[in-house]
N, C-alpha and C positions, 0 to 999 in steps of 0.2 A: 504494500500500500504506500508505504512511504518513496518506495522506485518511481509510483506510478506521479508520483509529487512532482517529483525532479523531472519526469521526463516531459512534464507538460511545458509547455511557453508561456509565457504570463500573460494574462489576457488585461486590456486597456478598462481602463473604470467604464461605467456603465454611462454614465454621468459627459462623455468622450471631453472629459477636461485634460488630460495626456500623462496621466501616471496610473500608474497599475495596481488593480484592484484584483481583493483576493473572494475567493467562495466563503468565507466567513465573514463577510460585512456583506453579502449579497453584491458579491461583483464589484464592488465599489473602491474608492481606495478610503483612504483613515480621513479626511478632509470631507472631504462627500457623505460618507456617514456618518459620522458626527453631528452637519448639516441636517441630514436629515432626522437622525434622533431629537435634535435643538425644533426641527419644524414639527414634528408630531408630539412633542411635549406641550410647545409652545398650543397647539389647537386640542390639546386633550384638556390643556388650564383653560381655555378659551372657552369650551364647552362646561366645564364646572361652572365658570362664572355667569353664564347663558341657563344652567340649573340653579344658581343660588338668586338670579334675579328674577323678583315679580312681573309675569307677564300677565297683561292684563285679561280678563275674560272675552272669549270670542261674542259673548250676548252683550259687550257695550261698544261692538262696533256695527255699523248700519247694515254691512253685506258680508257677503264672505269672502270676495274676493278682496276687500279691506283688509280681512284678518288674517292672509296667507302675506300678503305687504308690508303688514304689521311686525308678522315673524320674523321675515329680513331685515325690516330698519332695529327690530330687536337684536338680530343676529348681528348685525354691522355694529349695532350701539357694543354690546360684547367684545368685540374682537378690538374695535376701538380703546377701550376701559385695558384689555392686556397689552397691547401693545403700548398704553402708559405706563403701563406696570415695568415693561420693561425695561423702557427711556427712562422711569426715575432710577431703577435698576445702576444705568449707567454711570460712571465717576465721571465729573467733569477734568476733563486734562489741562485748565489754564483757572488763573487767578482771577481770583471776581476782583480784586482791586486795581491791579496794571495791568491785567490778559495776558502774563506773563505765561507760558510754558512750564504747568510742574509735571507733568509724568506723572511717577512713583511715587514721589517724594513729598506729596501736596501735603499739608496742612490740613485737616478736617476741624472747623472749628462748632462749639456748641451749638449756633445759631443753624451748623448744615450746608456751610458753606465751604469752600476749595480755596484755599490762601496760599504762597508762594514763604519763603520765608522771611520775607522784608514785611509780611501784611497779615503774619500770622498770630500774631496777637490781639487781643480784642481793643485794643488803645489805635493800633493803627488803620483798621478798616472799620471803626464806627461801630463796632459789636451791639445789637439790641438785647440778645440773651440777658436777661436777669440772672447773675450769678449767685448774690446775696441770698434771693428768695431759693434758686436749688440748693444752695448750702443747709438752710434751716430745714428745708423740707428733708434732707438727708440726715440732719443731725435729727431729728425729731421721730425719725423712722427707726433709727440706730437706738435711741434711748425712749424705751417709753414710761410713761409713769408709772411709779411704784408708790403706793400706798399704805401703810401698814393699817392694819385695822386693831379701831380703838375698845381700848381696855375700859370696860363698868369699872369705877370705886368702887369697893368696896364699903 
């Protein structure tokens, strides 16, 4: 079995982008499927989020053929809503203060933004984050009150 491996000639991805695809990705090569496991994931969440939203009843639309139009702008609304998902998803690669180029290396600041490191602190890009109030909120959660309970005289 393993002869009959070697004797074959590699056959071109399915996909004809020009690298060589094996019978264990379905013909494909490692690029291409990948792709395509990323697009059938991506329409399998697509379709959860099209089951977790309220569609409305076909009796508060006028006809039926309303309600089959309805399904698609519901369908489209869906697919719309994941593909935000997975734009916020993305890391932005420049600075929100100069548009500078960070790559790897950005800064994430509390407020959720991408800084550079000349703009990485909250003094130099105008930071809105309340720090004081998360502080307290964290001390407050760390220590809660204790109480002893009070003793009758005797």
């Amino acid at each position: 079995m393993a002869e009959e491996h070697r004797c074959q000639a590699p056959k071109l991805c399915a996909n004809n982008c020009g690298l060589i695809g094996s019978p264990a990705t379905q013909n494909l090569c490692s690029k291409c499927h990948r792709d395509l496991q990323l697009k059938q994931h991506r329409s399998s969440s697509a379709k959860h989020a099209v089951n977790q939203t309220s569609i409305p009843s076909p009796s508060s639309f006028p006809s039926v053929s309303s309600s089959s139009s309805a399904d698609k702008d519901a369908g489209s609304v869906a697919e719309t809503k994941a593909a935000e998902v997975v734009e916020v998803e993305v890391r932005p690669k420049r600075c929100l203060g100069c548009n500078k180029r960070v790559g790897l290396t950005g800064f994430k600041c509390r407020c959720g933004m991408v800084f550079c490191g000349i703009h990485r602190y909250p003094e130099e890009h105008g930071c809105k984050f309340d720090f004081k109030a998360m502080g307290k909120q964290q001390i407050a959660q760390a220590n809660p009150v204790v109480k002893a309970i009070k003793l009758h005289k005797i």
